[in-house]
C-alpha positions in Angstrom: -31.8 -7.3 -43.6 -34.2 -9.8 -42.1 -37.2 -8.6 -44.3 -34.6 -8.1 -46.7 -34.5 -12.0 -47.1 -38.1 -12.8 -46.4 -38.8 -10.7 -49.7 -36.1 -12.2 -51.9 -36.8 -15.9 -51.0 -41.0 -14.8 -51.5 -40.5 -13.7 -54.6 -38.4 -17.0 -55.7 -40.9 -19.2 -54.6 -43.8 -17.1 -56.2 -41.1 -16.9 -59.6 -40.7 -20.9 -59.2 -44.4 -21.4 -58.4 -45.0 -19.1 -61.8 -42.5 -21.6 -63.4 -44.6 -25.0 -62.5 -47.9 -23.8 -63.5 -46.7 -22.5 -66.6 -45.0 -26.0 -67.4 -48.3 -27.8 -65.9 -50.2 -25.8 -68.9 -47.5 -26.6 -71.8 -48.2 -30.2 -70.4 -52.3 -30.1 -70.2 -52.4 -28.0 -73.7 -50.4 -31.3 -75.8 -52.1 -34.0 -76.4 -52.0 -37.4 -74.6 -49.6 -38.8 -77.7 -47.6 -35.2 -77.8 -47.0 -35.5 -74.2 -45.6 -39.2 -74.6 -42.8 -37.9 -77.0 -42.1 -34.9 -75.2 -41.2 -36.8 -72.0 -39.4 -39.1 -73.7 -37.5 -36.8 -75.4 -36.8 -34.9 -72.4 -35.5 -38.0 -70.6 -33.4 -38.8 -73.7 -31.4 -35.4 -73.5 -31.0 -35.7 -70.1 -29.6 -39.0 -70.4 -27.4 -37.6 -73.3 -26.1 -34.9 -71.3 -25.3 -36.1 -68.0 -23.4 -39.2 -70.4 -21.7 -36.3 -71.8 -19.8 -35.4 -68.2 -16.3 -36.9 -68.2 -16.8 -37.9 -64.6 -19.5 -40.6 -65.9 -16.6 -41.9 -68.7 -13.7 -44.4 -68.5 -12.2 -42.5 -71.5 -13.3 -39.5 -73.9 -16.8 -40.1 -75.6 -17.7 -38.1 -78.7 -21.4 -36.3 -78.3 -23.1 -38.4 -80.7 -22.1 -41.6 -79.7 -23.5 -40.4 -76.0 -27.0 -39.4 -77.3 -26.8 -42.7 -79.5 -26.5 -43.9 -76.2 -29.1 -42.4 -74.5 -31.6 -43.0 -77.1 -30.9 -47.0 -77.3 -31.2 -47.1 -73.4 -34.5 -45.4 -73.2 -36.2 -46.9 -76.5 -34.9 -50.5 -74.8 -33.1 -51.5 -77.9 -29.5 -52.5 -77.3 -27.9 -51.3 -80.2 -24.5 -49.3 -79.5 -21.9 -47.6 -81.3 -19.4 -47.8 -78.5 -18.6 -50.4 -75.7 -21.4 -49.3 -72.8 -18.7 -51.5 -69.8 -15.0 -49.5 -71.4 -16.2 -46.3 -72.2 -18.7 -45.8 -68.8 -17.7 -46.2 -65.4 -20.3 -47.3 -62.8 -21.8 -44.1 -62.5 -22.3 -43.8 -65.7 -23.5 -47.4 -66.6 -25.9 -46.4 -63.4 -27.3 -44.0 -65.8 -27.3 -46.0 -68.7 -29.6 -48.7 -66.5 -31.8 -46.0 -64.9 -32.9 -44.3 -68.6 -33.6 -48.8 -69.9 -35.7 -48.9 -66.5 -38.0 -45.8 -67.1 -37.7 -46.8 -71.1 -39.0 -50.3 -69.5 -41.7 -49.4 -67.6 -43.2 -46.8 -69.8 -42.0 -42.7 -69.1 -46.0 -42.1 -67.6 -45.5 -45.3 -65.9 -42.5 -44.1 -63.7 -44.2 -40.5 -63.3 -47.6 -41.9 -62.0 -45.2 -44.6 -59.5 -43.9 -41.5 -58.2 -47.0 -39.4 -57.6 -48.2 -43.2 -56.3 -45.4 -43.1 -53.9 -46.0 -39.5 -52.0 -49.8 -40.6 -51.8 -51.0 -38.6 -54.9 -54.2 -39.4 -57.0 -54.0 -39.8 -60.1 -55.4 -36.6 -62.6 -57.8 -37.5 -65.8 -54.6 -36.1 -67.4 -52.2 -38.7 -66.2 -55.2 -41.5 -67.3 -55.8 -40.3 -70.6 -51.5 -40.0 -70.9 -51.2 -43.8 -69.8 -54.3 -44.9 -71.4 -52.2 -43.9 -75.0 -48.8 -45.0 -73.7 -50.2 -48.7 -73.3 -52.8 -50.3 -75.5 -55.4 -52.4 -73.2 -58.5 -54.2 -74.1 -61.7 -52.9 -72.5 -62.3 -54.3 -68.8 -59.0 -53.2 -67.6 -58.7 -50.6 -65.1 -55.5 -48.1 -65.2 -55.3 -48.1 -61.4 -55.2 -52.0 -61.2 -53.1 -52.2 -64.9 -50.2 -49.5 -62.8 -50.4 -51.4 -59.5 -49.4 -54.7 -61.8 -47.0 -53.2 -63.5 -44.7 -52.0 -60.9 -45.6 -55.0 -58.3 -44.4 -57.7 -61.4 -42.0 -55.7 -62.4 -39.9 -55.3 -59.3 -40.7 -58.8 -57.7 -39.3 -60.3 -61.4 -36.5 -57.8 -61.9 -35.4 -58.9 -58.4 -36.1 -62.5 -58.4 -33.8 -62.4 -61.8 -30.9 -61.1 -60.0 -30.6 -63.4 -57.1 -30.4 -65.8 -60.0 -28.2 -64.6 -61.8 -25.7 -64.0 -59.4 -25.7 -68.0 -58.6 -25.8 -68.8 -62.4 -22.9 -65.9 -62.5 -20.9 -67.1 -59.4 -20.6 -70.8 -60.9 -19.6 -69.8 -64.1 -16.7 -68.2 -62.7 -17.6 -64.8 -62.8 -15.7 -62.8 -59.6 -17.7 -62.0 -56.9 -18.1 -58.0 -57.2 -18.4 -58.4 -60.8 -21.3 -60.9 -60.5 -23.5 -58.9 -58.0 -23.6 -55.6 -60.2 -23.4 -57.6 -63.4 -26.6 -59.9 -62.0 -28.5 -56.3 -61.2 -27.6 -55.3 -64.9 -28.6 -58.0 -66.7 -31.7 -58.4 -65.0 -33.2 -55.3 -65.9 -31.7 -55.2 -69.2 -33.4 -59.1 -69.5 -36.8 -57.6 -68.5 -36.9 -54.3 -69.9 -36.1 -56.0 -72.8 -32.8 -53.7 -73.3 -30.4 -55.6 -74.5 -27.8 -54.2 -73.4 -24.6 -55.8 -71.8 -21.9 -55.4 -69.8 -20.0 -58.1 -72.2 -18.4 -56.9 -75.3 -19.6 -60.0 -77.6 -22.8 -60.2 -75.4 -23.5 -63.9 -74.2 -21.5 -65.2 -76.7 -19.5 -66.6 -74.0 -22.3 -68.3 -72.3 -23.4 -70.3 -75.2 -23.3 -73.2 -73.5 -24.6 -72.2 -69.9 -28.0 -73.3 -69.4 -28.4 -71.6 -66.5 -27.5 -68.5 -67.8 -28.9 -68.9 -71.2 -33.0 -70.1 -69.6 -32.7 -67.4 -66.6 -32.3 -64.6 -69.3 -34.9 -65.9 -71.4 -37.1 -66.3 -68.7 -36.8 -62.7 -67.8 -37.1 -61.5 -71.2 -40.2 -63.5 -72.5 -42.0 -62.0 -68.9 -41.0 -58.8 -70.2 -42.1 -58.9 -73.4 -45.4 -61.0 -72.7 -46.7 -57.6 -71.6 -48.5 -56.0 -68.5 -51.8 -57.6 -70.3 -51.4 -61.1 -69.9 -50.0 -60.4 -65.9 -52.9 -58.4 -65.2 -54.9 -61.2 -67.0 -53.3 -64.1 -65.2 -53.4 -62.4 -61.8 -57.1 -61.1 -61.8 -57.8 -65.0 -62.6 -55.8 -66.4 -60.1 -57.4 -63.5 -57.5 -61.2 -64.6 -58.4 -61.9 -61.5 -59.8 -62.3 -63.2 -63.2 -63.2 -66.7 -64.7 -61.6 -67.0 -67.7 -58.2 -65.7 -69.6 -59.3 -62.8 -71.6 -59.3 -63.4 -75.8 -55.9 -60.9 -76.0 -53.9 -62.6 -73.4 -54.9 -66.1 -75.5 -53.4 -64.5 -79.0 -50.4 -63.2 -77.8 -49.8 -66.3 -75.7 -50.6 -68.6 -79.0 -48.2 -65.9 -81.1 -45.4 -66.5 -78.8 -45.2 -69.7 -79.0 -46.1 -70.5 -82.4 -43.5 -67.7 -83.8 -40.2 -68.7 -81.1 -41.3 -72.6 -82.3 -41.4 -71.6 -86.0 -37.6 -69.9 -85.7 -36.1 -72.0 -83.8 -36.6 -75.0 -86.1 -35.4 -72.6 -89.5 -32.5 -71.4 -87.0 -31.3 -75.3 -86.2 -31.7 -76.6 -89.7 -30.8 -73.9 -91.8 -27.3 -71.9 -90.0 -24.2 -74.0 -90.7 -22.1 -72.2 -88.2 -23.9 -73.9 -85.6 -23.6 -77.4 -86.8 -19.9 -77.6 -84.8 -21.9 -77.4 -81.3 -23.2 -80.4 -79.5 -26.7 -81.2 -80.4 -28.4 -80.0 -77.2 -26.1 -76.5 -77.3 -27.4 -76.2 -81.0 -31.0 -77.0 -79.7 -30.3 -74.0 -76.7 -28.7 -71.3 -78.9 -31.5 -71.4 -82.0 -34.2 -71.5 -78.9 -32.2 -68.4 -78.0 -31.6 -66.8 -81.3 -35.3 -67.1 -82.2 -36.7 -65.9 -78.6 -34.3 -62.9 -78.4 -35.5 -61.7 -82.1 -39.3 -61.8 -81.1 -39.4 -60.6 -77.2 -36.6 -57.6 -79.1 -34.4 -58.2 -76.2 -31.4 -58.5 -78.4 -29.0 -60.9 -76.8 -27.3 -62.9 -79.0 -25.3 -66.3 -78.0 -24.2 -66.9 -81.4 -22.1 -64.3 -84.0 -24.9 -62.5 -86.0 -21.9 -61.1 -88.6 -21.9 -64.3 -91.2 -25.4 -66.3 -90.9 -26.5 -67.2 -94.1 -29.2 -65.4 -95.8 -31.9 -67.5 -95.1 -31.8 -67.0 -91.7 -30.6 -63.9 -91.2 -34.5 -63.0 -93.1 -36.3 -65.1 -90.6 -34.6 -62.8 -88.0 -36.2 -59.8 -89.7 -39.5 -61.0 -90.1 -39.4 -61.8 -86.1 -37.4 -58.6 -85.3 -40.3 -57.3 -87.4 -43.9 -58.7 -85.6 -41.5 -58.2 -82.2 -43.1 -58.6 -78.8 -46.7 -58.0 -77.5 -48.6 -54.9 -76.4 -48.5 -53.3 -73.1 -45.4 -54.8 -72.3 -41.2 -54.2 -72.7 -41.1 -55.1 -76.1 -41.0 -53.7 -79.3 -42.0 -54.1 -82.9 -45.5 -54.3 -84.6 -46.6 -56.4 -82.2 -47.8 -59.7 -82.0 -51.6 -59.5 -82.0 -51.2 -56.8 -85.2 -49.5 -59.3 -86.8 -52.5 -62.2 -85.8 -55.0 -59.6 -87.2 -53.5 -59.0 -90.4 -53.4 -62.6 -90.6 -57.0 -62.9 -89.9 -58.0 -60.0 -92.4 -55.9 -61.9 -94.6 -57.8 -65.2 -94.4 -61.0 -63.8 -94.0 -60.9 -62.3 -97.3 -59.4 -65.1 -99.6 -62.5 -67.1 -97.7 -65.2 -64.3 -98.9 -66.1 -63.8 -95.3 -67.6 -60.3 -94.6 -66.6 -60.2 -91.0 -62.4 -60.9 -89.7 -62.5 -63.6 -87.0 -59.9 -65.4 -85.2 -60.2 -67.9 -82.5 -64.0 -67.6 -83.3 -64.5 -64.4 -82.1 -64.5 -61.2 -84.3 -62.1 -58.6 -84.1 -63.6 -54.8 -84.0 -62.9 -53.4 -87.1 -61.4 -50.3 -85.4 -58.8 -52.8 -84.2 -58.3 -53.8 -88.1 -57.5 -50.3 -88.6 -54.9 -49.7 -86.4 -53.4 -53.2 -87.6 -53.5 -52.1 -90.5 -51.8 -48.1 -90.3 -49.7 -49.9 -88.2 -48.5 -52.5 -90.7 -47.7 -49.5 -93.4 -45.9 -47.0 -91.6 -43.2 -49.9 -90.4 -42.8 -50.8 -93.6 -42.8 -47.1 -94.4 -40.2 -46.2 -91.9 -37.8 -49.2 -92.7 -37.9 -48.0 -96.2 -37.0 -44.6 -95.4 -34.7 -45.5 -92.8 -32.7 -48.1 -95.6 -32.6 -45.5 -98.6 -31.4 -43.3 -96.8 -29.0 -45.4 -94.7 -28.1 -46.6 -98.1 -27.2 -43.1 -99.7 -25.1 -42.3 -96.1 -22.8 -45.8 -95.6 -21.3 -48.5 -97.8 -22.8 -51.4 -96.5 -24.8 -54.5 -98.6 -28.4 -53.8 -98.5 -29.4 -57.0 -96.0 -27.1 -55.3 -93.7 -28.6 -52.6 -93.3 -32.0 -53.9 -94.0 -31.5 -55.9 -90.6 -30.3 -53.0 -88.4 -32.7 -50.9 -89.6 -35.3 -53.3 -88.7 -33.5 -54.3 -85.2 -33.7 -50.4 -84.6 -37.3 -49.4 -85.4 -38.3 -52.8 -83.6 -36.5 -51.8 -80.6 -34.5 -55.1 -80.6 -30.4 -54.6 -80.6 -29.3 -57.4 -82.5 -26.8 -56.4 -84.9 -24.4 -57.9 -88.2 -21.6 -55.9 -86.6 -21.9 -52.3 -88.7 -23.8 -50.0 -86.1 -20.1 -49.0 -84.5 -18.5 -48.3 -88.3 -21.6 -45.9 -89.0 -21.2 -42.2 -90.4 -22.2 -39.7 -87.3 -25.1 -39.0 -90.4 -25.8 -42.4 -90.4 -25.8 -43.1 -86.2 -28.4 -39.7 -86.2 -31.0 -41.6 -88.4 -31.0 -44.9 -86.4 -31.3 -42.1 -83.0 -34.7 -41.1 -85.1 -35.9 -44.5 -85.8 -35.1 -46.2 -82.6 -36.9 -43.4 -80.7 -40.1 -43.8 -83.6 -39.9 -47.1 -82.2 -40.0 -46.6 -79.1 -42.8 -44.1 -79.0 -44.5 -46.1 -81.5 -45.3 -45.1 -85.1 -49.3 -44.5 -84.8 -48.1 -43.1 -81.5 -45.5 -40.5 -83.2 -48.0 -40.3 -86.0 -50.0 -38.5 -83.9 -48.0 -36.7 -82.1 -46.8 -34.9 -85.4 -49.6 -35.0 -87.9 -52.6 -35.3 -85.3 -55.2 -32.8 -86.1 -58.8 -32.1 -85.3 -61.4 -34.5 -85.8 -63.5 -33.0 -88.9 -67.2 -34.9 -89.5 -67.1 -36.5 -93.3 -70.6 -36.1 -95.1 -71.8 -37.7 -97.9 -70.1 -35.3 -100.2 -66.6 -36.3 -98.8 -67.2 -39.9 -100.0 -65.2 -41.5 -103.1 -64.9 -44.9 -104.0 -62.0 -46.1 -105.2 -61.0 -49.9 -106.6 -58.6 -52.2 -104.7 
């Protein structure tokens, strides 16, 4: 009986060993951008189904509302069907908060922490994966870039809970409550989630600075991206002199774009003239930062802001956060270099600069591709969104855009959507996510063919 069992449990390990290798070959044989959608695919079924088990529920939750779920958690955008704090209990929100961490980090981030943590090098497989799941300028190394990111990101995620639980605590919220709701918040804040354990998100906190400049603190670190840390740190360390040209755009972007909204976002919504002056001041600050970073808090109703406005969130929901970080959208340096090809043109110049400095014109093309298929997408997305609901076009021009920016602000409508409707924001959130050159490639990818002469055409623009 003895040999018996030797031979059984042999032959399951060499059967489970047979399993690995096979997967480890699926995994090597995709390409760096293929394997990105895979594994977050994979984590976003997962996350679906183990939503799906009743013991994760306060109360019955139909399957599509779970993988609508699933999908907003680990694309980081916010936007939900159903109320994440009544329908889940704290198991399941557990869940909910692990799939807007990985989504956070990056899904090649979190597998590389954990080879990092049982002492395991790092393949030319796992570089070439991260090296397409974050977009860094030259000079930055991938070991240095993944020791930054997971160093900032728990020293910040932490920091931001200890404060939150005072800011929590003297607002009045209980004790209990505060301490998981501070952890929540937190990584929602930096992941740049958006998601909340409160039903009309920090509606209630309007008025809180505390509360209100904690969260944005957290968010614009998020968003700001692992580029300008890595940046800032290898400065501050010696190992560099200066702050490198990309961490200078997207810090000039930032700024110039929250600035630029906040003012429209004071001046221009009426249903914010009944707050005090400084409250005003605080919520369009908010309002404007949320919509860039894509964090997708909201301290003021969204559901009747006048038109004006409610375009000046789309346009930021739009450009969104900055590369290599939490944060969605095009991205704020695309949205400088379409800027400068833009200016460099109506002046005649024959090379794009910016800052003085000119931008590779590889970098153009991207910007570019990058431009057209979110505007292709949010087309797509709206006719067909369109053809599927009842809803006036700006609404659903805006949670389109909130969805394939990875933001979560929303007019009110994503609950009230058709189960045909709530499966094409699932597509677009997780294009966002991924990225659209990024999915691009993964789909349409193929290999690279040399053009001659004779492949040449020119054609009039």
């Amino acid at each position: 009986m003895g040999i018996s069992y030797l031979f059984m449990n042999t032959n399951k390990r060499a059967g489970w060993h047979q399993v690995v290798m096979t997967y480890r070959k699926f995994q090597v044989s995709l390409s760096p951008q293929q394997n990105l959608l895979f594994g977050f695919a994979t984590y976003t079924v997962l996350g679906c189904l183990l939503l799906c088990i009743p013991f994760f529920q306060n109360q019955s939750v139909a399957w599509v509302d779970n993988l609508f779920i699933a999908t907003s958690a680990i694309s980081t955008t916010g936007l939900v069907t159903i109320s994440v704090a009544d329908s889940y209990n704290g198991w399941g929100q557990v869940i909910v908060l692990g799939l807007i961490q990985i989504g956070g980090v990056g899904y090649m981030t979190f597998t590389s922490f954990v080879m990092l943590s049982f002492k395991s090098n790092l393949t030319h497989w796992h570089q070439r994966v991260l090296n397409s799941e974050f977009s860094m300028p030259k000079g930055f190394f991938i070991h240095d870039f993944l020791k930054a990111v997971i160093v900032f990101t728990v020293l910040i995620e932490a920091l931001g809970a200890v404060a939150l639980f005072i800011a929590f605590r003297d607002a009045g919220v209980e004790h209990n409550a505060a301490i998981w709701s501070s952890i929540f918040h937190s990584i929602s804040a930096f992941c740049t989630a958006g998601f909340s354990l409160y039903n009309n998100s920090f509606e209630s906190f309007v008025d809180n600075v505390p509360v209100v400049s904690i969260i944005s603190v957290l968010s614009i670190f998020g968003s700001l991206g692992f580029i300008v840390v890595t940046d800032f740190w290898n400065r501050l360390s010696g190992k560099t002199k200066i702050i490198s040209y990309t961490s200078r755009i997207i810090l000039l972007a930032l700024f110039t774009l929250i600035s630029v909204g906040t003012l429209i976002i004071f001046f221009f919504e009426p249903s914010m003239q009944v707050l005090r002056p400084g409250t005003r001041w605080l919520a369009a600050f908010f309002q404007s930062m949320t919509a860039l970073t894509t964090v997708g808090f909201n301290t003021i109703p969204l559901q009747g802001i006048v038109l004006p406005v409610l375009l000046v969130i789309v346009l930021l929901m739009y450009v969104g956060a900055s590369p290599s970080g939490t944060g969605g959208g095009m991205k704020s340096t695309t949205f400088v270099a379409l800027i400068a090809i833009m200016v460099s043109r109506i002046r005649g110049k024959s090379n794009v600069t910016f800052l003085g400095k000119a931008i590779p014109l590889e970098r153009m093309y991207v910007a570019t591709s990058t431009f057209m298929l979110y505007a292709s997408v949010i087309f797509v997305a709206t006719f067909l969104l369109s053809v599927t609901e009842s809803f006036s076009l700006e609404q659903i021009l805006f949670e389109t855009t909130s969805a394939i920016g990875t933001v979560g602000l929303s007019v009110g409508i994503t609950a009230s959507l058709s189960t045909a409707g709530k499966l094409i924001l699932v597509a677009v959130m997780f294009v966002g996510r991924l990225g659209v050159i990024t999915f691009g490639l993964a789909i349409l990818a193929k290999r690279k063919k040399i053009a001659t002469k004779e492949d040449e055409a020119d054609l009039a623009v």
